[in-house]
N, C-alpha and C positions, 0 to 999 in steps of 0.2 A: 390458382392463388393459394390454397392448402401447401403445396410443400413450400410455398415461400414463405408463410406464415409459419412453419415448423421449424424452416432451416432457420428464421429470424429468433424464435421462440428459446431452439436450442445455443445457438451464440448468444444468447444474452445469459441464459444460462450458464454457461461453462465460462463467460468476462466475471460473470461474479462469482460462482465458484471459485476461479482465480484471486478475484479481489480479495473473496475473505479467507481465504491462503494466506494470502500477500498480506494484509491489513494485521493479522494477528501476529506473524512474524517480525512484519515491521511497527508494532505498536511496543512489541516487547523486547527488538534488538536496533533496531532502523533509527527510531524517532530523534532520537539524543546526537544522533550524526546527524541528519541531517537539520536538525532548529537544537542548537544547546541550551537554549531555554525551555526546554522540554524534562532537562536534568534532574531529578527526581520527583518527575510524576506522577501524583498519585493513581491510584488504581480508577479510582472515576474518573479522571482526563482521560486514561488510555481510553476506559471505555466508553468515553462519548467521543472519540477519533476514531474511532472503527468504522461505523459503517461510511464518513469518509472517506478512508484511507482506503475500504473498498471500491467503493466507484472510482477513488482516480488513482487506480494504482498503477496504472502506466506511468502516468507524471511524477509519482511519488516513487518509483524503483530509480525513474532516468537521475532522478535528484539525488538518491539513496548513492546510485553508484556510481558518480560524478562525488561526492562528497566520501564515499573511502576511497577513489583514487587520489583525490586531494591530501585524506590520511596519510595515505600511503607513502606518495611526494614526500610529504614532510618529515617524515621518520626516518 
C-alpha cells in the first residue's frame, strides 16, 4: 500500500507543480484570449484566479489553445 500511496502522493505533486506553472503564465498571457472580459485586469483578479487556474489547467490550456487557433484563423 506505501508505494501506491507515494506513487499517488508524488502525481499530485508534479499536476500541481504543473498547474501553477501553467496558472501564472496563463493569468498574465492566456486569460484575455481566452474570456475578453478579463481585459484589464487588475492585479487582484489575477491573483484570486490562480490557484484556480491551477487545479484545472488541463481545461484551461485545451481552451487557451483552441482560442489562439481561432486567433490565428482569423488573422
Amino acid at each position: 500500500m506505501e508505494p501506491f500511496a507515494r506513487a499517488l502522493t508524488t502525481g499530485l505533486y508534479v499536476y500541481l507543480g504543473v498547474g501553477l506553472v501553467f496558472a501564472l503564465t496563463f493569468v498574465v498571457r492566456g486569460v484575455e484570449r481566452v474570456d475578453p472580459a478579463a481585459h484589464g485586469g487588475t492585479r487582484g483578479f489575477r491573483a484570486l484566479i490562480v490557484p484556480g487556474c491551477a487545479a484545472l489547467w488541463p481545461l484551461l490550456l485545451v481552451r487557451w489553445l483552441r482560442a489562439t487557433k481561432r486567433g490565428s484563423d482569423a488573422a
